[in-house]
N, C-alpha and C positions, 0 to 999 in steps of 0.2 A: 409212698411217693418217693421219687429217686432224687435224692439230694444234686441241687447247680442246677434245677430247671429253672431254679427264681435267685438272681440277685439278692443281694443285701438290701438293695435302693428301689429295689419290685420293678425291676427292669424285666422286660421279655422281648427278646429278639425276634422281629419279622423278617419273612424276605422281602427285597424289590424295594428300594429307595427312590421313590415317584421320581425325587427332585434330581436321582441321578438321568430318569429319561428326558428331561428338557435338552433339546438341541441344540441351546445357546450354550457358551463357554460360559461358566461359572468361577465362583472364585474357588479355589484348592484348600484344602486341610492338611489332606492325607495321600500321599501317591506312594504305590509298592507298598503302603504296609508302613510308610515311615511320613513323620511330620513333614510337613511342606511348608507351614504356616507358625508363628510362633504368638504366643498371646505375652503383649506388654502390657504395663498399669505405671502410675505414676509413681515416684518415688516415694509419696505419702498417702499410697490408695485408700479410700475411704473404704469401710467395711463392706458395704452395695458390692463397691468395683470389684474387691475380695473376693467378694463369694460368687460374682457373675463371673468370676475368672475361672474359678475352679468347679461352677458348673456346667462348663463348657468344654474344659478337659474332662472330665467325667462324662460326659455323652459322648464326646468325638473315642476317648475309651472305647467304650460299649458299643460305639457301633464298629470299632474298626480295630481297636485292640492298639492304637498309636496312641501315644502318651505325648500331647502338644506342652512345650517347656512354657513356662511362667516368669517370667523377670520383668523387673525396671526400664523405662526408659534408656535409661544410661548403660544398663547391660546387654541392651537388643542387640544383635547381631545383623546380616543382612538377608534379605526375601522380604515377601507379603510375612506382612504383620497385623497381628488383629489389636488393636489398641483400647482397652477396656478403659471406661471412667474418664475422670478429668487429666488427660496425659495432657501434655506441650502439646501435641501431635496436634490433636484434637481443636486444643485452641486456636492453634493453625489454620485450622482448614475448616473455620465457621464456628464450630461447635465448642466454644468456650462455655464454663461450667457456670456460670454467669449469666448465659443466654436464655436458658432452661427454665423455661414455670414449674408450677407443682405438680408433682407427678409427668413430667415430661419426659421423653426420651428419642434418642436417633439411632438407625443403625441405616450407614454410608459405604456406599465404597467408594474409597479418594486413588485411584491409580494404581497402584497393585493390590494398597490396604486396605480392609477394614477398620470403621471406627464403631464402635458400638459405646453410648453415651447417656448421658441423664441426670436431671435433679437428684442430688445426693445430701444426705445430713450428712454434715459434717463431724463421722463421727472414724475415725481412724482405728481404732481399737481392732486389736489381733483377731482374725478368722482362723479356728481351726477345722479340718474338713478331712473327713476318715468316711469312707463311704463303706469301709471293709466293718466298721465299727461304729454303731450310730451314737450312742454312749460318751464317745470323744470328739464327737459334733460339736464345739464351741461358736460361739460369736455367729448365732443364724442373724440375718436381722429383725429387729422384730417387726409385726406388722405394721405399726401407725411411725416405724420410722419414713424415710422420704427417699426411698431405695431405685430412683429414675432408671439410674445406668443397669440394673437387676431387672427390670420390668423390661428395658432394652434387651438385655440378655435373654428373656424367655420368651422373648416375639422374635426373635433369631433362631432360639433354638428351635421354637415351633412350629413356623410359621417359613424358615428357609431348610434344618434339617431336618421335619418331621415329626420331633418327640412330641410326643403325647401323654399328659398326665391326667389318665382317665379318672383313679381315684384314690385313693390314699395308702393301699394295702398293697404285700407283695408281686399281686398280679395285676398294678393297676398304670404301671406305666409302661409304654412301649416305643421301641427306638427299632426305627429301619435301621436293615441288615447292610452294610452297604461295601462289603468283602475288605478289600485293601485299599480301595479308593475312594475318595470322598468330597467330590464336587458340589460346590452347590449354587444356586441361582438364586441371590440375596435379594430380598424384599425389601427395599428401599422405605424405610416410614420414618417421620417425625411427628407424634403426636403423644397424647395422655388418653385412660382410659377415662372414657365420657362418666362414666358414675365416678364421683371425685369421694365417695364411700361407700365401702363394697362389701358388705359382712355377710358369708354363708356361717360362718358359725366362730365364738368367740373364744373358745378354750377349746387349743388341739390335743388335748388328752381325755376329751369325751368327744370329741368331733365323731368319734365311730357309733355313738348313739342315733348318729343323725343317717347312719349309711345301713342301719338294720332294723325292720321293722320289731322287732325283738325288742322287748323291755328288757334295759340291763339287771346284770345279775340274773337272768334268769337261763334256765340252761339251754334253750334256744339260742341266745346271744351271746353265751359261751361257745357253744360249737362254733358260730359260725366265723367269730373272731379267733379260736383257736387255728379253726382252717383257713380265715385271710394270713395270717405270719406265720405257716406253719417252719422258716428258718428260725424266725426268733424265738418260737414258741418251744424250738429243739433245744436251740442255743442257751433259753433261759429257763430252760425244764426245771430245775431248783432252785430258781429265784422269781418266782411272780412280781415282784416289785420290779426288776429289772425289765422284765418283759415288757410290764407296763409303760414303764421309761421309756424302752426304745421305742414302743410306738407310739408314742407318743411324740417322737422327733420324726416316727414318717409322718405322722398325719401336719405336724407344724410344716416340714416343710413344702406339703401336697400344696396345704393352703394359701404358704408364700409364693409359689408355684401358678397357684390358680388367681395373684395377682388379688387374695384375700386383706381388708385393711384398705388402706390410702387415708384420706384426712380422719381425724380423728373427732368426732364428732356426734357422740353417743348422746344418748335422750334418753330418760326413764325416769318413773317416779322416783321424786327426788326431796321425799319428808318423812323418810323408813325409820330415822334416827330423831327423831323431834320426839316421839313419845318417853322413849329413854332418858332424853335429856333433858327434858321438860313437864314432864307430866308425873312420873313417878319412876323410881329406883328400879331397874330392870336385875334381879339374882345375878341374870350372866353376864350382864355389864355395867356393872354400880358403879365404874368408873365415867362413864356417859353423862350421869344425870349432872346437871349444872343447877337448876332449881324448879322450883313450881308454878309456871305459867299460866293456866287456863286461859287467858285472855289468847292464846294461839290458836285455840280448836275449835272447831263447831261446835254450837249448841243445839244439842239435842232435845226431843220433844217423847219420852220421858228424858229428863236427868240421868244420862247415862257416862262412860268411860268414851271420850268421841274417837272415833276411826274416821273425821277428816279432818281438814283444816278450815280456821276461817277467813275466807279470802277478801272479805271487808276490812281486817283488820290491821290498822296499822302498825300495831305490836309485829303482828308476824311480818309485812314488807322491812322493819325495820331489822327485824335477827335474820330474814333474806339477804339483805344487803351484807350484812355484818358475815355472814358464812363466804356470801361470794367474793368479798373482799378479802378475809382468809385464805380461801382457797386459791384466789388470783397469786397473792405471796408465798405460796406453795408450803402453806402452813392451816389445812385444811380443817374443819372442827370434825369431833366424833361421829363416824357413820361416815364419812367422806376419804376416798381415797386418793390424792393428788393426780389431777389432770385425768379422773375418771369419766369426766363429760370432755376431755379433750383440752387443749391450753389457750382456744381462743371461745370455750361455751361454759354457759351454768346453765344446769338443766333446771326449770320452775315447776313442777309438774305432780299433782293430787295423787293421793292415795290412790290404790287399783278398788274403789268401791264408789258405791252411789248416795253415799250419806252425809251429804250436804249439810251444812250450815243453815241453823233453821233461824239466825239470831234475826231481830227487825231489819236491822241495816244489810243484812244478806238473800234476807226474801223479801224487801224492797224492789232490789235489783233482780232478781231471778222474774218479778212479775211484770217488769219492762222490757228484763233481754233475756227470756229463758234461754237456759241454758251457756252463757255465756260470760258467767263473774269469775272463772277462770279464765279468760282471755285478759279480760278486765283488770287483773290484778298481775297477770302477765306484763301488760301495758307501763301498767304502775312501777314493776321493776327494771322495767326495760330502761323507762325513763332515767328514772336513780341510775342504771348501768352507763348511761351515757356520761353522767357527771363523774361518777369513780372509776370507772376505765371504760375510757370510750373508745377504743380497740376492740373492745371483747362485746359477745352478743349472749343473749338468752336463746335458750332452745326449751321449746314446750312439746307438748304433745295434742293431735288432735283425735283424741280417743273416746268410743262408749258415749259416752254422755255429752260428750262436748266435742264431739268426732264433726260435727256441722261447722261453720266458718260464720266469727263476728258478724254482725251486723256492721260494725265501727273497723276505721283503718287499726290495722298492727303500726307498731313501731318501725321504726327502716334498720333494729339491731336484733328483731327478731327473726328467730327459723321454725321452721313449723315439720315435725315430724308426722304425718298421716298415718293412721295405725289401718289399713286396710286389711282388716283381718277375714273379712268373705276372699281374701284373695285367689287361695285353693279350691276352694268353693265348685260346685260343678257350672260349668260356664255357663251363663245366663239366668242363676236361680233369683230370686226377687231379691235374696241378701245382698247378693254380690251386686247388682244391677244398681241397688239403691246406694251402695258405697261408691260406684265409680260415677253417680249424678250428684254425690256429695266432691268427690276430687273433680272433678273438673267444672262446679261451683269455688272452690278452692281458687283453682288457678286462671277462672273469671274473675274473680271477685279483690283477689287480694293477688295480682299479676304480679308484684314487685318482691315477694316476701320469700325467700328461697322454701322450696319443699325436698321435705325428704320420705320414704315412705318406709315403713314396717311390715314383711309380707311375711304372710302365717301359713308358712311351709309344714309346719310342726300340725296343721290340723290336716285330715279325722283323726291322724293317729293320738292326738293329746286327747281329745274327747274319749276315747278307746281307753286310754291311760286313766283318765279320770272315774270312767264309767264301769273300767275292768270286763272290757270284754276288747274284742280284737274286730278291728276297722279293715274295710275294703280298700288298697291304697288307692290314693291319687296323683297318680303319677300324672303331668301337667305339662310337659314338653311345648307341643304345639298350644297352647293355651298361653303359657307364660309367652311365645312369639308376641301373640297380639296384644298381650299386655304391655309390652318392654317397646311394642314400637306406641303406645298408645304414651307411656313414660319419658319416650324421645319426647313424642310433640310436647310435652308438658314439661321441658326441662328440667325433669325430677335431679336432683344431684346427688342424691346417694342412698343405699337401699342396703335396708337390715335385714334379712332373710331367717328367719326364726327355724331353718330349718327345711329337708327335704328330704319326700317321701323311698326315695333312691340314687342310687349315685348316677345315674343317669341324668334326673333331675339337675344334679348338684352340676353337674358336666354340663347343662345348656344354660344353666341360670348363671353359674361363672361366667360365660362366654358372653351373657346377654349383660353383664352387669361392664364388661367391657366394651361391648360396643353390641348397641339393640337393637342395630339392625342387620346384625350375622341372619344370615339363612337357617333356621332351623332345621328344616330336610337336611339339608347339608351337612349340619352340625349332629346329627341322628345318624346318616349314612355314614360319616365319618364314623362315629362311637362305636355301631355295629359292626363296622367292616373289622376297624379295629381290636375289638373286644373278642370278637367270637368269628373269625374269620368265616369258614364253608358254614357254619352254623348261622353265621347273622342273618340271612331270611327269616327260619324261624322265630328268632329271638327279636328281631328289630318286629316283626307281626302278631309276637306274644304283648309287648311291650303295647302295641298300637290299641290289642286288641282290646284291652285293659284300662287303657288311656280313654278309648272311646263309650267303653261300659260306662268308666265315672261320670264321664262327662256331659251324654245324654241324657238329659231331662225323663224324655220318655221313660227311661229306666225309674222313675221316682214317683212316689206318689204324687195326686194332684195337689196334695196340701204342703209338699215342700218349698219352704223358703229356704233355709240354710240349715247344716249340720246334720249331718251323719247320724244312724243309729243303728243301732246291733240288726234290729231288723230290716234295717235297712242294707247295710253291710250283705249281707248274708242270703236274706228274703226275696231281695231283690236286683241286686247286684251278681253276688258272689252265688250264683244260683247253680248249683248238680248240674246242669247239663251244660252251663259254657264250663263249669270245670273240669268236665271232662273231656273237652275240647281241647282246653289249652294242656291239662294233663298228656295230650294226645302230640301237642306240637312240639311242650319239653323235650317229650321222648323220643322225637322226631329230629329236635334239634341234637340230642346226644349222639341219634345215630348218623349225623350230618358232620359233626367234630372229627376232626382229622388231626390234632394234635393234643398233646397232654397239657399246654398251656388253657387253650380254648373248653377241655375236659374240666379243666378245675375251675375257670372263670362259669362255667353253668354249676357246675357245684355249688361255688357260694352263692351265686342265684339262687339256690332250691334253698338253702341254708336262708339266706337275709330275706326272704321275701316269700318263695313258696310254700316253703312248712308252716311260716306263720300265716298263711292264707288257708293250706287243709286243716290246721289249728281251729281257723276261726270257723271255718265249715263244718268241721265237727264238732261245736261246742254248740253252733247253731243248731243242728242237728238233734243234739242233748237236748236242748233247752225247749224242741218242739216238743219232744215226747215225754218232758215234767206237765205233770198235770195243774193247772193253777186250780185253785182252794175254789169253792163254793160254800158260802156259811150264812143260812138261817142266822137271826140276828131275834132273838127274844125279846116279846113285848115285857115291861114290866110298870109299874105303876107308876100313874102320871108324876112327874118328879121339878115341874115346873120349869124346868131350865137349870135346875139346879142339881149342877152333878154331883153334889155331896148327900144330896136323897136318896140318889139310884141306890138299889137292893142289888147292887155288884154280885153277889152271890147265885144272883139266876143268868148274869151276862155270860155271852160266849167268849173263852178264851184265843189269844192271838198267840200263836206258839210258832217255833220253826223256826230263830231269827235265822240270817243268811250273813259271810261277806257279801259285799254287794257285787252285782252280777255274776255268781256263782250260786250252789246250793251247799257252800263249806259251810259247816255250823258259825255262827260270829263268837266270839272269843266270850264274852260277857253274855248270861242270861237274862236277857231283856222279855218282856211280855209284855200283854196289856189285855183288855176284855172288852165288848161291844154290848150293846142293848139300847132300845129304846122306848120310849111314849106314847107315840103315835105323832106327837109333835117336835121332839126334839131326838137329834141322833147324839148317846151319849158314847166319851170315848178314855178310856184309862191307857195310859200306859205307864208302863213301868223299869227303869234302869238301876241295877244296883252297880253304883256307881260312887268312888271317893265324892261326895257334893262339894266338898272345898275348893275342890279342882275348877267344878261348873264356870263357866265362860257366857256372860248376855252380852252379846254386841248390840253397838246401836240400832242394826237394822235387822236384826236378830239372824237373817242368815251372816258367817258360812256355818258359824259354834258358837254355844253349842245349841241344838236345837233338836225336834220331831218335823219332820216334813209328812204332811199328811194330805196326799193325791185323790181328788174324787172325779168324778166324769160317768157319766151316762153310757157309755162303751170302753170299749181299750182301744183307745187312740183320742185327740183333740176331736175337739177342743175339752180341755181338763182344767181343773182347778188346784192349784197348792196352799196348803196353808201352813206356814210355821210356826212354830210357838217357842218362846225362852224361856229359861228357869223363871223368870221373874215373875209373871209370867207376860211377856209381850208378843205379838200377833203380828206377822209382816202374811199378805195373801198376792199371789200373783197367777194371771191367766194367761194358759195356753192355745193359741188358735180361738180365741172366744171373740178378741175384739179386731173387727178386720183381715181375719185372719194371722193376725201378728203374730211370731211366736212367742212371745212374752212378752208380757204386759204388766205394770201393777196396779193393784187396785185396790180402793180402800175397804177396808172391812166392811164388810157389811151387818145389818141389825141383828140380835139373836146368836150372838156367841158370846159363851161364858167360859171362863177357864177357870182352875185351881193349881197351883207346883207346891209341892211340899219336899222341902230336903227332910227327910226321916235320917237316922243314923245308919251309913249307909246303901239309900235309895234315895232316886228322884223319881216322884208320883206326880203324875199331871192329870187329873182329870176335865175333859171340856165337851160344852153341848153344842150340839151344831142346830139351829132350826131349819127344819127341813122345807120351811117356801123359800131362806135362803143362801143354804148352802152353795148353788151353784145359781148359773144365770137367768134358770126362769124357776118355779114352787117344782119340788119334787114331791112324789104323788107315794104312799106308800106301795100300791101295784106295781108302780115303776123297782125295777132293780138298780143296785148303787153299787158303781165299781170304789175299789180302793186298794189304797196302800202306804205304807207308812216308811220312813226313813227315820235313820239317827244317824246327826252329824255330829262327831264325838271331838274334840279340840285335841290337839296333838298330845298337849302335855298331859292331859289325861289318860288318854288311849294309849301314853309311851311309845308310839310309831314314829317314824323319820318323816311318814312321809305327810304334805299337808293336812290333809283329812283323812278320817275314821269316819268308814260309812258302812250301817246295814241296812238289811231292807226286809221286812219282812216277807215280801215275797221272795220267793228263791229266782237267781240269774234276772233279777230287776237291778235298774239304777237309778238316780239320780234323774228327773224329769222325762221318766220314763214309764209312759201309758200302758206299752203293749201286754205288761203283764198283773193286771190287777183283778185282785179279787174278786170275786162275785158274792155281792151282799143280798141276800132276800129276808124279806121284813116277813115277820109273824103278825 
């Protein structure tokens, strides 16, 4: 590639500056090639006013190569002046710094001048701005500052000359070409963007996780980020750290850019550090514990280590209070980061699991208001919040379990974050359907209570992640429209976005997170024309054509509610013959590109999204032509239910373990053996394994555990059953009741287990009886599908990453039917 096609700043120069063909006289910049216009700031510009100043010279730059001078009030000279921030000027002529809400901003023109204006923290500290050098970028602002006059600034710059910051990489923003002169016809606005909290993603030095369907670290996701910078990737050829650095000031400042941040107002489970501090001495952070509580936790039904809390308990409302008044005085306890819920919230909010409080006074209450003694206790802190600072409010979450809304009014100091996670969902599936009759029960029922929403961008691709195998994406454009206007009417106020399938995505969910009732066509036509100039047909019809595969139902089996699966992905989506269709329009589109800009912006297409699409086709493709196992299952002598009878020595072995969905051998030599009675199906397995290390949770999933899937076919509805070292039995069904896709249920009669820690090995032997292993008597004529999992706890398995999973069948995963054994009974 020929070095100076790409800026330092991922500028790329268009021809034809729209806003030079309006008819009307404009205000002037640039005439002959030389300043016309000079930008002032106040004598003590706040940082905002800084950096809007000097990002204004930097574009008027780039498009014209005139360099507008930067001074003071007191040193302006005469002409149109552009008056950034809180100048005299300003105050003048309306727009005193004073007048401005949060997040507000003006840009005016008052007689020859420009004011461009806005809510600003008061935070004066030096800007430095080197655009030739990203490394010597000082003083950006950060996002949850109050940067009004800067948000002024980039609805000028976009909105009257053009620029476009499509996405975060060198070839991601573009500026009309606009020769020597530079007129423009100013868009008069005074207003704040409607979502008053706008998160596409929270740390811009992995923000590029979120623009490539590529799992980092892997060499997919290396190319494709070596080829988005490939100036800096020149420039920092013997420093990878540096690399990393600088782009990680483009993607911070895409984000500030894209108008990322405003109030600060985050929600998340918020009792990650109670066990540390309270329950017992943590190795990595002995410094946490304070002492031994139990009166904090749930009690469990066995006597176990609890994974939640208990929300009856006054003990815990009282070390609630005791943390948020800590952390109000900006002296936070262990596990808390100052002002990490934001300076006017305290997040109140359960562990990410289902394992409740089984104490009397907890299932009292669960049996009058299921599911709802998390609200309850919410309520309870609320209250206390009003006496110890009654400024400040609670923020919980409405998630999973407790995703539905009180029965009883909220406090008037709470906020309610909605976790809509069917959000990505293919539109109209029963998951997502049934969450947006729970939101807008919400905002019947509790109309006073602000909402916020959490939209789960990041799925199929995390289920992909989790499952190891590779997702069809979802791209959502037109989908997210009708969402964002359905958001309007429900004066959602601020939205967490966990993530997006492409930067495309990330380009209309930006714009809708600003105002949700932008025209999406509009906002699409604009991307493509931009992006991929003579090529945007093909690529703006690649894009649709893909968008509409995900989204059509018809494309899905009849039993889908929610969530993506390999076979589904692949089976019926990503199917050989629209792939070669769209293979046919790529190439269609390459030979439509007319420039080496537009050349390399399909390139990293094929990089961020296409390769790992013929990736996922051929592994599908793999994965048909492994043969799943068929195994005769030996009678052996009636052994009563008791699997320590079984004559193990005539069972059939279980061999082959797998990573999971792959057929890579798994690290550790796990087995186990099958055989039955005629009445009971008996089952060993086997992990040599450190046992010390062993992990029983209270609900026995996530670690450590065997997961063991049975079903009458490969597909739902199935059965799982987990078992712990201890040994404890959690069992849940799929598609069985209602069709739900999960369900749990209580054990049922006729299952025995045995665990024995040997030195060593973990041995679990268990019997299943066969009237009722599954939902109706299995017959032994009938055949029995299966399959088995090991979910190995991190610290044991020494990986980074959450779970260690195998599977004994090979390219299976995780609550995944379609590839299960075939069992025939002797």
């Amino acid at each position: 590639m020929k070095s100076g096609i790409f800026c330092l700043l991922g500028v790329i120069l268009l021809g034809g500056c729209k806003n030079m063909e309006e008819t009307v006289p404009g205000f002037v910049l640039v005439r002959n090639g030389m300043p016309a216009a000079e930008i002032v700031l106040a004598e003590k510009p706040t940082r905002s006013a800084q950096f809007a100043a000097y990002e204004l010279r930097h574009c008027v730059k780039r498009m014209t190569g005139a360099e507008l001078k930067i001074g003071s009030e007191r040193e302006a000279g005469s002409g149109p002046k552009i008056f950034v921030g809180a100048t005299d000027y300003a105050g003048r002529n309306r727009f005193p710094a004073d007048s401005f809400q949060r997040q507000e901003y003006a840009v005016k023109v008052i007689g020859e001048n420009l004011v461009i204006a806005g809510k600003d923290q008061p935070d004066c500290g030096k800007v430095s701005y080197d655009a030739s050098d990203l490394l010597k970028m000082k003083g950006i602002p950060p996002m949850f500052s109050e940067p009004g006059t800067l948000y002024g600034m980039y609805d000028f710059l976009e909105n009257s000359l053009g620029v476009r910051w499509y996405n975060q990489t060198e070839s991601g923003t573009v500026f009309p070409s606009c020769g020597k002169d530079l007129s423009v016809r100013v868009r008069e606005v005074r207003r704040s963007p409607f979502m008053k909290y706008r998160i596409g993603f929270y740390y811009p030095g992995r923000y590029d996780t979120r623009s490539c369907l590529w799992l980092p670290n892997t060499p997919g996701f290396t190319a494709w980020q070596q080829a988005a910078y490939p100036e800096l990737a020149a420039r920092y050829r013997n420093s990878p750290e540096k690399f990393q650095q600088a782009r990680a000031v483009m993607s911070e400042l895409f984000l500030l850019r894209r108008r990322n941040g405003g109030e600060e107002s985050h929600c998340n489970h918020s009792f990650n550090s109670y066990h540390d501090r309270f329950w017992e001495v943590n190795p990595k952070r002995p410094a946490y514990f304070e002492s031994k509580r139990p009166e904090l936790f749930a009690k469990t039904e066995p006597p176990l280590k609890p994974e939640q809390m208990c929300f009856s308990s006054e003990a815990l409302l009282r070390q609630v209070m005791t943390d948020a008044d800590a952390y109000f005085k900006g002296t936070p306890p262990p596990g808390l980061r100052p002002w990490m819920w934001g300076e006017r919230f305290f997040a109140v909010v359960p562990h990410d699991n289902s394992f409740f409080c089984k104490c009397e006074e907890c299932s009292s209450f669960e049996k009058k208001h299921p599911r709802q003694i998390v609200f309850h206790f919410v309520n309870k802190a609320a209250r206390e919040m009003k006496k110890q600072h009654p400024d400040k409010q609670v923020s919980c979450l409405a998630y999973a379990q407790y995703l539905s809304p009180p029965e009883f009014p909220l406090e008037n100091n709470v906020v309610v974050h909605f976790c809509f996670y069917n959000s990505h969902e293919p539109e109209g599936c029963p998951g997502q359907l049934q969450q947006l009759k729970l939101l807008e029960r919400w905002k019947k029922e509790h109309p006073e209570t602000p909402l916020y929403l959490w939209l789960y961008g990041c799925f199929p691709r995390l289920f992909a992640r989790y499952g190891n195998w590779f997702c069809f994406p979802g791209f959502h454009a037109r989908e997210a429209e009708k969402q964002y206007r359905l958001f309007h009417k429900y004066d959602i106020r601020g939205i967490f976005s966990d993530g997006f399938d492409l930067e495309t995505d990330a380009y209309i969910q930006f714009n809708l997170m600003d105002n949700p009732l932008a025209g999406v066509e509009t906002l699409l036509d604009d991307y493509f024309r931009g992006m991929y100039g003579k090529a945007a047909p093909q690529m703006a019809r690649l894009y649709r054509e893909i968008e509409q595969t995900y989204h059509n139902l018809k494309n899905y089996p009849d039993s889908f509610h929610s969530r993506q699966t390999f076979e589904i992905a692949w089976g019926c989506l990503g199917t050989r013959e629209r792939m070669e269709r769209w293979k046919a329009l790529l190439a269609d589109a390459e030979k439509s590109a007319d420039t080496p800009e537009t050349r390399h912006r399909i390139m990293l297409f094929k990089k961020s999204v296409w390769s790992y699409m013929l990736a996922g086709r051929a592994a599908y493709e793999e994965k048909m032509r492994e043969p799943i196992p068929s195994l005769k299952v030996p009678r052996v002598p009636d052994a009563g239910g008791d699997p320590d009878k079984v004559d193990w020595t005539k069972a059939v072995p279980m061999e082959n373990w797998n990573v999971r969905g792959t057929r890579v051998p798994y690290s550790r030599k796990l087995g186990g053996r099958l055989a039955h009675d005629a009445e009971y199906l008996y089952v060993e397995l086997n992990d040599p394994c450190d046992t010390s290390r062993l992990v029983t949770s209270a609900g026995v999933f996530a670690y450590d555990d065997w997961e063991l899937l049975f079903a009458r076919q490969r597909g739902q509805p199935f059965r799982m059953y987990a078992v712990s070292p201890k040994p404890h039995f959690a069992l849940v069904a799929f598609g069985e009741v209602n069709m739900l896709p999960k369900i749990g249920l209580p054990l049922p009669d006729g299952i025995y287990a045995r665990s024995f820690k040997e030195s060593g090995l973990w041995r679990t032997r268990i019997a299943f009886r066969f009237n009722t292993l599954l939902d109706s008597p299995l017959r032994l004529r009938e055949k029995l599908y299966m399959n088995v999992l090991r979910i190995t706890n991190p610290d044991l398995a020494k990986v980074r990453a959450s779970l260690d999973i195998a599977s004994w069948m090979s390219f299976s995963t995780v609550n995944d039917p379609a590839r299960l054994a075939e069992l025939i009974f002797e």
